[in-house]
N, C-alpha and C positions, 0 to 999 in steps of 0.2 A: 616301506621305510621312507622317513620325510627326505632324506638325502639322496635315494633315488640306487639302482645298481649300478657302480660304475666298473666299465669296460676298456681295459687296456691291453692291445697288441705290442709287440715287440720282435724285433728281427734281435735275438740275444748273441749271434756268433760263437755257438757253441757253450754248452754247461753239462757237455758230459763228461765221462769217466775220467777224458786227461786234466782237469780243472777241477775237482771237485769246491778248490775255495772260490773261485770266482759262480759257481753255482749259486753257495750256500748265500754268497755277498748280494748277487743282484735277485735272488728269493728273497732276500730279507729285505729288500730295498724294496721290492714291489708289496711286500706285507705291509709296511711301515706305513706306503699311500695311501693303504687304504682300500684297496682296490680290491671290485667283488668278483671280477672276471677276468683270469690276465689268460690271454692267449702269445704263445710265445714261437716262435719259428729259428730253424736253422740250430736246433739244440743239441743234437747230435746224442748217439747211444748213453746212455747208461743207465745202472740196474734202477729198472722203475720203481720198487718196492724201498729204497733207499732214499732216492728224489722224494716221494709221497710222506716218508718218514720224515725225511729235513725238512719237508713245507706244511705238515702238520694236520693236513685237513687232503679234501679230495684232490684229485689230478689221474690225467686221462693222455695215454702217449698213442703218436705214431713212431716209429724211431727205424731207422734205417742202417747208419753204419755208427760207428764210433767217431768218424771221422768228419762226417758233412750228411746236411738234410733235418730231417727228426722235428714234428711241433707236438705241443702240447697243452692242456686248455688245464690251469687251477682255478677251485672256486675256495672263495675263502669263506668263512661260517656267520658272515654280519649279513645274509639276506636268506630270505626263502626258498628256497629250489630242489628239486627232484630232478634226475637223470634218470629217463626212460631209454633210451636207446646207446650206442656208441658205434660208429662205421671207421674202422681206419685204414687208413691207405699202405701195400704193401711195401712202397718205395716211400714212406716217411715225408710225403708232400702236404697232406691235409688231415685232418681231422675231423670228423663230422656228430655231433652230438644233439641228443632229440629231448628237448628238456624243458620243463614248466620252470619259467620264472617271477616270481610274485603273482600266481596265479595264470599267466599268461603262459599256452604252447606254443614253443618257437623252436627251429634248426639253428644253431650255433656253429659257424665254419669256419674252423682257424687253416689256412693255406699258404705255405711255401711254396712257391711256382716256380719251374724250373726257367732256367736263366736261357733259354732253348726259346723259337721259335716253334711250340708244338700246341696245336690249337684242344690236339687229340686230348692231352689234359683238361684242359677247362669243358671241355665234350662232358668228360667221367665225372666230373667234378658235379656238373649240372645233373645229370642221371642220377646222379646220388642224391643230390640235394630232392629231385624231384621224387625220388622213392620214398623216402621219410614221410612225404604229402602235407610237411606244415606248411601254413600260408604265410606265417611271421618267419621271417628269415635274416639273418645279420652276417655275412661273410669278410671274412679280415684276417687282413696278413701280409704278406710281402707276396708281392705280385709281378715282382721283376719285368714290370713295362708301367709307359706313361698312358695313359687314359687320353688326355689331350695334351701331345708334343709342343703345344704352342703357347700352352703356360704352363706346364705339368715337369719342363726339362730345362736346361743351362747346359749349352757346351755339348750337344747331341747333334753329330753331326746327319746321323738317318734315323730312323724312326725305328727303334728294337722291338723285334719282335713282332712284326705286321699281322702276320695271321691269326699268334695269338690274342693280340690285341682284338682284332675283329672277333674274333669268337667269344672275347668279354662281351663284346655288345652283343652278340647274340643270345646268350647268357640271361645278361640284363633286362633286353626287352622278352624274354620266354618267361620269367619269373618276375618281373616288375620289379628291379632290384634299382635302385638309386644309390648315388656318391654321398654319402650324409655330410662330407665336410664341404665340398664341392657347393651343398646345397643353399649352404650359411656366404658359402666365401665365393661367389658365382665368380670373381674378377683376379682374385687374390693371389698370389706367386708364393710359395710356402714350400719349401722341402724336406723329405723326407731320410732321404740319405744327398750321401756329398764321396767324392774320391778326386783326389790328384793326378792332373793327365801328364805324359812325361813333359812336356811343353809350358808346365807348372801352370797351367791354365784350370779351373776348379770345375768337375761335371757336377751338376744338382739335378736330382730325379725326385718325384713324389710316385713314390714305388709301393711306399702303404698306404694301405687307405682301407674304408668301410664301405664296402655295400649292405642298406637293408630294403626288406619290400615297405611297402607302400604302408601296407598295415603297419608295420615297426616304427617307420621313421617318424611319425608325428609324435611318438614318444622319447625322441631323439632330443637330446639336450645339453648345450656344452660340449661339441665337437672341439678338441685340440687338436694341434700339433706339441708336441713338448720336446725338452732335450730328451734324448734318450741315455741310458745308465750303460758304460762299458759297452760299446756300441759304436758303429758306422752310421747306425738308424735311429731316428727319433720314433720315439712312441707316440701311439696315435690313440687318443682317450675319446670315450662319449659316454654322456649317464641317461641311464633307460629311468623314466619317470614315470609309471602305469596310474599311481592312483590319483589323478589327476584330468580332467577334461582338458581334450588338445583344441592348439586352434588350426587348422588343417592349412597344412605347408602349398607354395606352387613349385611344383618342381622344377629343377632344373635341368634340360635336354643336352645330351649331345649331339656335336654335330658332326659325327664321326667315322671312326670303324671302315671306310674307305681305303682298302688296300691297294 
């Protein structure tokens, strides 16, 4: 497709069972963009067969309680794709899907990370990722820590979450995973979520974000940040462009992971 697949996460703050109208609201809001991939986090329980029905086309849960956790990956019916595989998580943290898109085999990883210092997750996370065996890979979602605290934060007084922090880069460099927005904005201060500290001073985190491998990201295009819809967290968009010769990116390193 000339317009390319476009990809949007969101941290949604629940759209289960106790809300069904703010469901149906921010599902139709993410139909209306347009969008061929929306990965969504922090959705929380409800009857999957019903969500599926309100959004009309495919969708794939991990889901945990009714109350907190739960993501889930819809694809809408304006691009080409097949789902071969689905791996979900029994605590409603990730999602992992094994799927041809526009001809291309890739792992698709929507992740809620828990707000924990626990490396042990993103361990499972990779294991999984690495079982599937594709080489294209694009993981995203809310990641509850900063990548690099020295322009990724505002109003952080330590650095959350150290270890698992490190184990992202370890992550990273086992699989060749790169920041796709990081890539375009090597200097740029952009946030992702925001909160109120009691002292009325404002925290800013850039908590979501995309990693894809090496193979993927040259087809990466139009990384955002945007407002996000009914939400603490902005959506985080990028359009996968396949039929098209790329001109091959320089990456950008970190200089990190240092606990």
């Amino acid at each position: 497709m000339n317009d390319g697949v476009k990809i949007v996460s969101l941290n949604a703050r629940g759209l289960g069972t106790h809300d069904p109208r703010k469901r149906r609201d921010v599902l139709n809001y993410l139909r209306k963009k347009g969008f061929s991939i929306i990965c969504v986090q922090d959705t929380h329980k409800a009857i999957e067969n019903t969500v599926r029905n309100e959004w009309g086309y495919k969708a794939f849960f991990s889901s945990y309680s009714s109350a907190s956790r739960g993501v889930a990956i819809f694809f809408n019916n304006n691009f080409e794709h097949k789902v071969h595989g689905v791996i979900k998580d029994a605590n409603g943290n990730f999602l992992i899907l094994n799927v041809t898109v526009d001809g291309v085999k890739m792992s698709i990883i929507n992740i809620y990370a828990p707000n924990t210092d626990d490396p042990n997750f993103f361990i499972k996370v990779k294991h999984e990722i690495a079982r599937v065996g594709n080489k294209n890979i694009m993981v995203m979602g809310d990641w509850n820590l900063l990548l690099d605290p020295e322009i990724d934060g505002v109003n952080y007084k330590n650095i959350n979450n150290k270890k698992a922090r490190a184990e992202v880069g370890q992550m990273m460099a086992d699989l060749d995973l790169f920041d796709i927005w990081r890539e375009e904005h090597p200097e740029e201060r952009k946030y992702t979520w925001k909160r109120k500290l009691k002292n009325n001073t404002i925290q800013l985190g850039r908590l979501d974000f995309i990693l894809a491998s090496q193979d993927i990201i040259h087809y990466c295009k139009k990384e955002n940040i945007l407002p996000g819809y009914r939400s603490d967290h902005s959506m985080i968009t990028v359009t996968l462009q396949f039929a098209q010769n790329y001109k091959p990116k320089t990456f950008w390193k970190l200089k990190l992971f240092v606990i």
